[in-house]
Structure formats: C-alpha cells, structure tokens
N, C-alpha and C positions, 0 to 999 in steps of 0.2 A: 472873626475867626474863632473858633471854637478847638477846642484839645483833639474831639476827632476830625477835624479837620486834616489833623497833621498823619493820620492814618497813609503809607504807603502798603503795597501788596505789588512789587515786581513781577516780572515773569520768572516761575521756578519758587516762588513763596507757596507755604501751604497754606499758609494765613496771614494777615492784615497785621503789622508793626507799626511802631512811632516809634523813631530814631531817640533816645536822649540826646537830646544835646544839653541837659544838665548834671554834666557830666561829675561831677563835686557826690552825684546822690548815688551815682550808679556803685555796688560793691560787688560785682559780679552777675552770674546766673543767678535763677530762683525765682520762686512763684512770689508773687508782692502783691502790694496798694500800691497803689499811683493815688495820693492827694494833687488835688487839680488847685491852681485858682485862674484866670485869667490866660486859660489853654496854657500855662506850664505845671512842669512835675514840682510843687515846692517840697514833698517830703515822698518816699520810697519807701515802706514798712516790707522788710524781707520777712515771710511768713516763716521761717526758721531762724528768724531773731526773737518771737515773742511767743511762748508758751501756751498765755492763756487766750483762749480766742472771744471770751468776752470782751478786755482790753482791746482787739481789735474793731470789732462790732461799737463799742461805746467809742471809739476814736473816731470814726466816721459820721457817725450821725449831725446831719445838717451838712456837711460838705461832699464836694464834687469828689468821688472817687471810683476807680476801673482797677479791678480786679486784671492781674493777667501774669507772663512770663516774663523775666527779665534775659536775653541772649545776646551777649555780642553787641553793647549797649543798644539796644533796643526792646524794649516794653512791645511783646508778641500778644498776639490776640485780645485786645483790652475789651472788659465786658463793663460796662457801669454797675455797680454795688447801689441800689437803692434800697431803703426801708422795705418799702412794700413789693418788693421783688421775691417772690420766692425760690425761685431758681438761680439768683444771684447768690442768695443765702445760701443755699444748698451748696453751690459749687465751693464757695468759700468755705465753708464747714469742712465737706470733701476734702479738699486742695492742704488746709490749715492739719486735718486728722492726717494726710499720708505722709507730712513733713514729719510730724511727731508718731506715729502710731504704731513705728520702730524702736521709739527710745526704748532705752533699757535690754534692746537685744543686743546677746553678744553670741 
C-alpha cells in the first residue's frame, strides 16, 4: 500500500483527501507538508508555523512528502513535492507567500 493509496474522493467531494487517522499531528486547518514514511503522516509542517521557506525546501529533500490542505482531519488534495518538480515548487512557494504575504498588515 502506498500513502496515496489511502486517497478517498466521495460523492459531493471537490477534491481527493486522506483521512488522518494520525490524529496526535493534526492542529487544525491549513495548508502543510505531509512527511510520508511507510504510507503514514510521521510529521504535519503547518505552512503558517514556519517563516522561512528555505527551511521548508531543505526539510524535504530525500523524503516522501505531498503538499496539500489540512480540513476537518483530513489532508485535501495531496500533490507530491519533488526536487525536480517545478510546479510543485511553485505551488509551494505560492501557498507558503499567501500565509505570510500579509504579515505586518494591520
């Protein structure tokens, strides 16, 4: 079995989820990492817990990890984060700049 394996899409979904059932990581909504190993979530990085987005980029490299939403413990639309993904990168970049690209407004 592999992580998307666990992928559901009911009727009335607009997109494809995986349930957490590791439930210890989930800290609400929000855009995250999903670190993978052996088709489980071992770590949840909330992209409005960590600033700089190098740190995130250098966390990943070498390991399984899917970009996506956290709602209603489930991890929505997971995309895999590879090196040489450029569109991965992008979204992440994207996703990471509209958490922060408010700070400081008041």
């Amino acid at each position: 079995m592999s992580f998307m394996d666990r992928v559901i899409q009911p009727e009335g979904y607009l997109m494809p989820a995986i349930r957490i059932t590791e439930t210890d990581l989930y800290h609400g909504s929000g855009n995250a990492v999903a670190y993978v190993e052996q088709d489980q979530i071992v770590k949840l990085l909330y992209l409005h817990d960590e600033h700089d987005l190098k740190v995130i980029t250098d966390s990943i490299e070498g390991k399984e990890c899917y970009l996506g939403m956290c709602s209603s413990h489930e991890f929505c639309d997971p995309r895999l984060l590879t090196l040489d993904d450029a569109v991965s990168w992008a979204r992440l970049a994207r996703l990471h700049g509209e958490e922060w690209g408010d700070e400081g407004d008041e």
